[in-house]
C-alpha positions in Angstrom: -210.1 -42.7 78.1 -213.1 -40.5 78.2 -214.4 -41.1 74.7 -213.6 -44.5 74.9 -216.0 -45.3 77.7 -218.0 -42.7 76.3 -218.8 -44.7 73.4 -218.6 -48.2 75.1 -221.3 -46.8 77.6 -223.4 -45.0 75.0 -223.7 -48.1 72.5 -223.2 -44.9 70.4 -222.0 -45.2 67.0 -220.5 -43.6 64.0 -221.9 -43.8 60.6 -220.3 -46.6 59.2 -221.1 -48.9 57.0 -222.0 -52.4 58.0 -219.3 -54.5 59.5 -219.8 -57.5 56.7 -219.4 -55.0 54.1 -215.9 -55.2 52.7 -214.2 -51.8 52.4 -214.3 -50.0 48.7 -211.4 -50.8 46.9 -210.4 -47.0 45.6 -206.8 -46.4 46.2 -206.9 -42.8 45.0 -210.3 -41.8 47.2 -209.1 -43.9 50.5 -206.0 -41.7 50.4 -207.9 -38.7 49.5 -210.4 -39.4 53.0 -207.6 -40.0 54.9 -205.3 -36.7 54.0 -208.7 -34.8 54.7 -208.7 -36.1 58.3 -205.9 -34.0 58.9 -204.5 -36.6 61.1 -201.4 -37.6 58.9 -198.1 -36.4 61.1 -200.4 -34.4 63.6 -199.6 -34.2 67.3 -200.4 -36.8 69.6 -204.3 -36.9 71.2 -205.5 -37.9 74.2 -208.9 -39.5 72.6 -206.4 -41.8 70.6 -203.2 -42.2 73.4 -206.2 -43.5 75.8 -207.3 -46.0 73.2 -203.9 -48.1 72.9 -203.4 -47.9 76.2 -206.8 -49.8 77.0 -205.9 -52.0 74.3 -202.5 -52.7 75.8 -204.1 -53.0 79.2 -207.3 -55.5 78.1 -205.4 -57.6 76.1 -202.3 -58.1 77.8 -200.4 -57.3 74.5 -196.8 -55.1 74.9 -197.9 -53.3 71.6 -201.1 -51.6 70.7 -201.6 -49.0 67.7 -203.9 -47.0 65.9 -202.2 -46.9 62.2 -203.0 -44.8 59.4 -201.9 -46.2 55.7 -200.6 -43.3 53.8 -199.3 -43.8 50.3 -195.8 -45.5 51.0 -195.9 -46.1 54.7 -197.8 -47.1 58.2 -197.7 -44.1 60.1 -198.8 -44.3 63.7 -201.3 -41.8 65.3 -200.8 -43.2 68.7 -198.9 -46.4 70.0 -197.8 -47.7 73.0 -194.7 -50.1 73.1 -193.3 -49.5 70.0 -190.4 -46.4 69.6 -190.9 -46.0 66.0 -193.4 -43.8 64.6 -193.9 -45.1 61.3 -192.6 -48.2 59.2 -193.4 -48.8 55.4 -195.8 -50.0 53.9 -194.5 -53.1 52.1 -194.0 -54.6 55.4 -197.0 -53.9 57.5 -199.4 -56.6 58.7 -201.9 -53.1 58.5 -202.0 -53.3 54.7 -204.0 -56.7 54.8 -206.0 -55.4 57.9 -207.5 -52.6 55.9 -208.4 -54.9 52.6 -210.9 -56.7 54.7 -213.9 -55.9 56.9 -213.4 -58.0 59.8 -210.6 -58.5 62.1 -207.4 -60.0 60.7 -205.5 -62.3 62.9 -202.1 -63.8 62.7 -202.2 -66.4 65.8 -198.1 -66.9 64.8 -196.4 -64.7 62.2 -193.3 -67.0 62.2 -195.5 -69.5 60.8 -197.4 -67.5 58.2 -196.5 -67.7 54.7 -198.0 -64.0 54.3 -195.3 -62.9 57.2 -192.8 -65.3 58.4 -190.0 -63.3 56.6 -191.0 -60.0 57.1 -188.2 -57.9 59.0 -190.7 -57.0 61.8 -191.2 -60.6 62.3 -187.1 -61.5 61.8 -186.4 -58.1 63.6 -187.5 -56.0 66.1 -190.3 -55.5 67.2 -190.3 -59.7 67.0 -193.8 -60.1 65.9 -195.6 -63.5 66.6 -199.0 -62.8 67.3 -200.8 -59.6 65.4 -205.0 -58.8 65.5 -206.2 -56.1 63.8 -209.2 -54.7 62.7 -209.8 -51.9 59.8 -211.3 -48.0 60.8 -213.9 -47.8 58.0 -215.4 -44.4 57.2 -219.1 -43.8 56.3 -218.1 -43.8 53.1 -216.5 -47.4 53.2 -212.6 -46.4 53.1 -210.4 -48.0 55.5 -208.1 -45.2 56.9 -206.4 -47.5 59.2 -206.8 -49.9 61.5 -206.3 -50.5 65.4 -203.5 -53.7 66.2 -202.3 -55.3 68.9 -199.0 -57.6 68.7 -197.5 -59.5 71.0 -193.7 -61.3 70.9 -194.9 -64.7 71.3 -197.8 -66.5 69.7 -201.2 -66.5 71.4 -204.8 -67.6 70.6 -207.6 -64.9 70.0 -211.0 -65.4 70.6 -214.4 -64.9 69.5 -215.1 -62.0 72.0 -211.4 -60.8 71.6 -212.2 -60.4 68.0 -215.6 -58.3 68.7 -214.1 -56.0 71.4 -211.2 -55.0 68.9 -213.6 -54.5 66.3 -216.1 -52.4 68.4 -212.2 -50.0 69.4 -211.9 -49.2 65.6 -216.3 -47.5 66.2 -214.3 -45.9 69.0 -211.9 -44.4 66.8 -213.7 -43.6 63.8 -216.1 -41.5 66.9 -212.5 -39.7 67.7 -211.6 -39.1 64.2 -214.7 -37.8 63.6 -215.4 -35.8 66.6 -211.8 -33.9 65.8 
């Protein structure tokens, strides 16, 4: 929680490149970035535990997750309501997060075309409602993306939309501050 309201008080922020920018679209070189993180199948940190558990807490969502999109799969650096550690790829909401530069929000998955018969929506975890926005490096690679779902369908706001864009700054600082 520390470098969380570290960086909320501070105004300070990462290099990143500017949030109307859309992120590069090179496969090979966002995997590349995010293998050099080191963060892939690492040990869980506080800096990024204390993140989904604001997120959880301000939103009033059961899930919240910081996801890093590795080759074949969604592999969770820290989460909070969900057991699993990872899912694949082929099914995760994260996968359109991290091809845009702004937010992505699914008001209810059961009615999107994109997700309505996805197994995480037919299955558990029961996803209606999913917002997520993309962790962009200064280089313009999405790694990842911070999410928040909930099990029934919800509205999300203006403001909602720039507080979850302002936790991915927040976890780019704790990526890079590793």
């Amino acid at each position: 929680m520390t470098l969380l309201k570290e960086t909320i008080a501070s105004g300070a922020v990462p290099q990143t490149v500017g949030r109307g920018a859309v992120p590069v679209d090179d496969e090979a070189a966002r995997l590349e970035a995010l293998r050099r993180t080191g963060l892939l199948d690492s040990e869980p940190e506080p800096a990024f535990d204390d993140l989904v558990s604001w997120t959880c807490d301000h939103f009033r969502v059961p899930i919240a997750l910081v996801s890093l999109l590795d080759a074949d799969r969604q592999w969770f650096k820290a989460r909070r309501g969900l057991a699993v550690q990872e899912t694949p790829r082929d099914v995760a909401f994260c996968d359109f997060t991290i091809r845009q530069s702004l937010p992505m929000v699914v008001e209810d998955a059961a009615r999107d075309p994109r997700f309505r018969d996805n197994p995480l929506v037919l299955g558990e975890p029961y996803i209606r409602f999913y917002a997520g926005a993309p962790i962009i490096n200064r280089q313009g690679l999405a790694l990842g993306s911070v999410c928040l779902i909930d099990t029934a369908p919800r509205s999300f706001g203006m403001v909602d939309r720039m507080v979850l864009a302002q936790l991915t700054v927040t976890a780019l600082a704790a990526i890079v501050q590793r």
